[in-house]
N, C-alpha and C positions, 0 to 999 in steps of 0.2 A: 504494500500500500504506500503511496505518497501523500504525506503531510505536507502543508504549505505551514511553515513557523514563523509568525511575527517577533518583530523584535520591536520593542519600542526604549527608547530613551538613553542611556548610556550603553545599551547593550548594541541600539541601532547605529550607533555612533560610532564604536571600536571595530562591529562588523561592518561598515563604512556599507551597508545596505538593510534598508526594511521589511525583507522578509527573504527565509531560506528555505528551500525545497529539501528533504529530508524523504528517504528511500528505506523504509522497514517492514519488519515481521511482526504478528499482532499474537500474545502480548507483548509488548513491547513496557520495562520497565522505564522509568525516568530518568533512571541511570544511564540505562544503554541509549535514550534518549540523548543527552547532556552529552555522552562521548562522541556522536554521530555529529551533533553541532560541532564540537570541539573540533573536530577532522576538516571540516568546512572550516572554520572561523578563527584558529586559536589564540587569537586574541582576545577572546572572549573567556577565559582560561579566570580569570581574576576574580570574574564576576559569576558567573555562570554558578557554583555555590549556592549565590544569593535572588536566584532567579527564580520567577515562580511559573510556574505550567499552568496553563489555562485550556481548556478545549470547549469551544462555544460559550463561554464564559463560565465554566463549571471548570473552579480548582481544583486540580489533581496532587497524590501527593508521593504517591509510592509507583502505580502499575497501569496502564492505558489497555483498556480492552479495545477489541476492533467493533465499533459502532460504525453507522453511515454518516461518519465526520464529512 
């Protein structure tokens, strides 16, 4: 499945773009999220910790099941 990832505010700023196209397996933890970003961006490396996931505006915390995102 392909996610489209927003970035917004200092995160869109270090990845010097507002959204990343991200290529995964469902489930897919948040973990393995974070390092898929990092592979794309890592300049994002600092922040990314303190990043929060969102999926249609519903916080996630741990583990992304495969829904009709």
């Amino acid at each position: 499945m392909t996610l489209q990832v927003k970035l917004f505010a200092a995160a869109a700023q270090l990845a010097d773009a507002d959204q990343l196209t991200v290529t995964c397996q469902f489930p897919l933890t948040l973990q393995q999220l974070r390092s898929q970003i990092l592979e794309q961006k890592p300049a994002l490396a600092a922040i990314i910790p303190f990043c929060r996931i969102a999926v249609r505006s519903e916080e996630h915390t741990s583990e992304l099941q495969s829904r009709a995102y």
